[in-house]
N, C-alpha and C positions, 0 to 999 in steps of 0.2 A: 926425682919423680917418687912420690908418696906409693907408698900399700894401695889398690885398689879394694874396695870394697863395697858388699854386694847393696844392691837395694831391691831389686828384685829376684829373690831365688828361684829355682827350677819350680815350677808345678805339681814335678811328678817326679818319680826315679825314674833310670833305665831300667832298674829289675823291678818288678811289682812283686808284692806279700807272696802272694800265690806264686808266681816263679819260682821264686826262691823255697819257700816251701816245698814243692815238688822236688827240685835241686837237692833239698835237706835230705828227704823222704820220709815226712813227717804228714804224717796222718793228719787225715782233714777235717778230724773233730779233736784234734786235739790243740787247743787255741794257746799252751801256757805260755810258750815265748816268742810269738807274734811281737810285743812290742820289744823284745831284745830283738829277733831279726831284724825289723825297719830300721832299728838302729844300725846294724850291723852294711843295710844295703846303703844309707847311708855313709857310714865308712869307708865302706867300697868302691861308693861313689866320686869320692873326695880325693880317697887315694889314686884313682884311675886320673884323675882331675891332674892330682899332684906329680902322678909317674909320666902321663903326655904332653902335659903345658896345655893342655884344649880343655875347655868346657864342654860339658858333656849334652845335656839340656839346659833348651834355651832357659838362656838368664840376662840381667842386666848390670852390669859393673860398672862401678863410677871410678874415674882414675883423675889424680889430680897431677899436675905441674905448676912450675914458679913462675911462668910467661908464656907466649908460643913461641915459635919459632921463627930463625928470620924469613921475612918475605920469600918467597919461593921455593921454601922449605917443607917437607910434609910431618905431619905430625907421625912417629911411631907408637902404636899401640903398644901398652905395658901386654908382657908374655901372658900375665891372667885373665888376656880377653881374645884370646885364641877359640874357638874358632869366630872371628868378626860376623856377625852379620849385618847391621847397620849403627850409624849414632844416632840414639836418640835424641842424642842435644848438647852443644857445648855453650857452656856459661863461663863467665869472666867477671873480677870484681874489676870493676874502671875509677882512675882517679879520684871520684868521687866518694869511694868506697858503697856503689852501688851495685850488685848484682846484674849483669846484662846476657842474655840471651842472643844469639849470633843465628840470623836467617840460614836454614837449610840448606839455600839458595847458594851462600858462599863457599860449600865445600863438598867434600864428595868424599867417599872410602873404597880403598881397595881391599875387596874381602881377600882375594887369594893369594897375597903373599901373608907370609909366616912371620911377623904375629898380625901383621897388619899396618895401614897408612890411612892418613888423615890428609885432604892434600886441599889447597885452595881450588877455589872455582875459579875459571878463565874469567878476569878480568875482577877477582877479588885477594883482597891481602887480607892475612891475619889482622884481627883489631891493632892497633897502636898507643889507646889511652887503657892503657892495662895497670893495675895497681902495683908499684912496688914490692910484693910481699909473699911472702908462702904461698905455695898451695891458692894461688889467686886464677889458675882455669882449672875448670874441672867439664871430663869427656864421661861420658854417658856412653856406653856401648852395650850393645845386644849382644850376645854371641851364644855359643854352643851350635851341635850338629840340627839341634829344629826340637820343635813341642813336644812329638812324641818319642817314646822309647825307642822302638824300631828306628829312627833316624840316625842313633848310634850305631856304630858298625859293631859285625855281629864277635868280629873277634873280643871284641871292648867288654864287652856286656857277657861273653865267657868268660873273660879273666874275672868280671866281675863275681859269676858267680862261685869261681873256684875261689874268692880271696872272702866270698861270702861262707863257704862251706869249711873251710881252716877255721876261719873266725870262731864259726860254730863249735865248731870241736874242739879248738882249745877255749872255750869260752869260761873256765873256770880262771885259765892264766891270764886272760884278757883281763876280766873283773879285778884282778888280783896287781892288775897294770902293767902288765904285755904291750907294747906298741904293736899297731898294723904291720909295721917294717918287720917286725920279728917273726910273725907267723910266718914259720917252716914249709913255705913254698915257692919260693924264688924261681925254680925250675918253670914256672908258667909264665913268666913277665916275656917272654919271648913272642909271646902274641900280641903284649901291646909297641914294640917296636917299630911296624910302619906306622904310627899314628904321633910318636912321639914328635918333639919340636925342640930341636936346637937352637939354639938365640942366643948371639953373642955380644 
């Protein structure tokens, strides 16, 4: 099973400009590192992403495999598309080495197990004229906690901002090539622990 990768990204943060701002306490005519921040809640974003296994806002990930699976078998979601919320669509090259689309019709998802299932519909099989070769299905999945920020829980979107707020302050070591991991705050990751996701 390949890299998943995004095709449609979040729309928005969890933390907005002005959050974070506030968070800083950084005066509100004072604009000079606005676009270092956004960067910064992105990071934070990513990293919350990277420390629970969940996607944070809604996004859509494309994940590939060599075949499906056999008959009565359910498909597992790759861990990067935690939290599931539906498939947009799974496509298959077929013998021909033509691209085919697979009716809705023939499967279904279970969002709440951890990372997730892809399972046939009653009285359908996985396709059968599948092509030999790499990377020949490829799953389209929605997932994160929903569209808007609030949908994130609220512990998530604190860690966020305290990993937002180190960021800041050592932001001279950052520029200089500091990893996220290094920022001198570990003592907080304690809050994203019930959201985390084990997968084995």
């Amino acid at each position: 099973m390949a890299e998943t990768v995004v095709t449609a990204p979040p729309q928005l943060e969890p933390i907005s400009l002005s959050e974070a701002r506030l968070h800083l306490r950084i005066d509100s005519d004072n604009t000079a590192d606005d676009a270092l921040i956004a960067v910064l809640i992105t990071a934070a974003r990513e990293q919350a992403e990277h420390e629970t296994g969940r996607r944070l806002i809604t996004q859509t990930r494309e994940m590939t495999l060599d075949a499906f699976p056999c008959s009565g078998e359910a498909i597992r979601l790759h861990t990067d598309c935690v939290k599931a919320q539906s498939i947009e669509s799974i496509t298959y090259l077929d013998t021909s080495s033509v691209w085919q689309t697979m009716s809705a019709d023939d499967y279904g998802i279970d969002p709440h197990s951890l990372p997730g299932y892809v399972f046939e519909a009653e009285d359908a099989n996985w396709p059968l004229d599948v092509s030999d070769s790499a990377n020949a299905v490829r799953v389209k999945v929605v997932c994160g906690y929903g569209d808007a920020a609030t949908d994130v829980p609220d512990a998530v979107r604190q860690w966020m901002l305290m990993q937002i707020g180190a960021m800041y302050a050592q932001r001279e070591s950052i520029v200089l090539g500091m990893s996220v991991s290094e920022v001198p705050m570990r003592f907080v990751d304690r809050l994203l622990d019930p959201y985390r996701v084990y997968c084995g």
